[in-house]
C-alpha positions as CSV (number, residue, x, y, z in Angstrom):
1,X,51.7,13.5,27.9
2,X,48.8,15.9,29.0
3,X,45.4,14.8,28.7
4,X,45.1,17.0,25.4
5,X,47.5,15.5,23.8
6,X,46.4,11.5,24.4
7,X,42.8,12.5,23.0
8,X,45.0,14.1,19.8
9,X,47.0,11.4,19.5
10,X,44.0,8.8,19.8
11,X,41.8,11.0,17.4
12,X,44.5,11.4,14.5
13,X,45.0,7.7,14.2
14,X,41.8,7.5,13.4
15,X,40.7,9.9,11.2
16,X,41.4,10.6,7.1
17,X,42.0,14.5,8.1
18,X,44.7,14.3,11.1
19,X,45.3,17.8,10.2
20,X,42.1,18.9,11.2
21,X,42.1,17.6,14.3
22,X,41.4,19.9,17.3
23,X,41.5,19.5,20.6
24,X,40.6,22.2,23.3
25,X,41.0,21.4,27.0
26,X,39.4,23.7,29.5
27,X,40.5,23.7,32.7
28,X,38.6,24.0,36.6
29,X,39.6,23.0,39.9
30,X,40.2,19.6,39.6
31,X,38.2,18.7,36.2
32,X,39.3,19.0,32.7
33,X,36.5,19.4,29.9
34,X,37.9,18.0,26.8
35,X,36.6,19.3,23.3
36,X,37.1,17.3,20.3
37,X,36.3,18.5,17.1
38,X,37.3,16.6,13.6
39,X,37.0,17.1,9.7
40,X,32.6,16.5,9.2
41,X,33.5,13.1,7.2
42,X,35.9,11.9,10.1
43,X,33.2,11.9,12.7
44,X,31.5,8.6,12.3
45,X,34.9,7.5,12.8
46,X,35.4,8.7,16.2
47,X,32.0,8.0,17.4
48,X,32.1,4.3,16.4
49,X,29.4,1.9,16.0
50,X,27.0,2.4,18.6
51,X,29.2,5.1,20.3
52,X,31.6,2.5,20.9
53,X,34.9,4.4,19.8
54,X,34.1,7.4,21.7
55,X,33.4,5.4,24.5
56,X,36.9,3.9,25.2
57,X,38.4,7.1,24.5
58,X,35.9,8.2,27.2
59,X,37.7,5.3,29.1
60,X,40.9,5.9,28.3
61,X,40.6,9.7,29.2
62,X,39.1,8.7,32.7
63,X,41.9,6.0,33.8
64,X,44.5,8.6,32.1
65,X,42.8,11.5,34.8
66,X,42.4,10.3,37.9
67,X,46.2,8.7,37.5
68,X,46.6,12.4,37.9
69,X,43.9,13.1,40.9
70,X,41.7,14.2,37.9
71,X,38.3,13.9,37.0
72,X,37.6,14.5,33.1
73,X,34.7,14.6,30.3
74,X,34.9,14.6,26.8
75,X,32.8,16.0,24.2
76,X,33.1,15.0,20.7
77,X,31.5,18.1,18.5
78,X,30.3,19.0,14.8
């Protein structure tokens, strides 16, 4: 599973909209930026409480990279 395709995964199961889910990954060197964009009603969902959902994704996304020799961001937009 590429690193796009975790964030997908992770982002659909949480949202109303799973078919507006989008995911863009953007390659250099050794870093992957990550963009993550979701239906405007689904993203207090993926933010969380206090930033806490997008958070462990954050987390998630970093222990899933550097398995790979990877360093990764991710940016959640609107």
């Amino acid at each position: 599973m590429t690193l796009k395709e975790l964030i997908a995964t992770i982002a659909k199961g949480l949202v109303d909209h799973p078919d507006q889910v989008s995911v863009r990954e953007i390659e250099s060197d050794n870093n992957a930026l990550i963009e993550l964009r979701v239906a405007r009603e689904d993203i207090g969902k993926v933010i969380g409480r206090d930033g806490r959902t997008a958070q462990a994704m954050r987390t998630v996304l970093t222990a899933a990279s550097s398995k790979l020799g990877r360093r990764s961001h991710l940016d959640i937009l609107d």
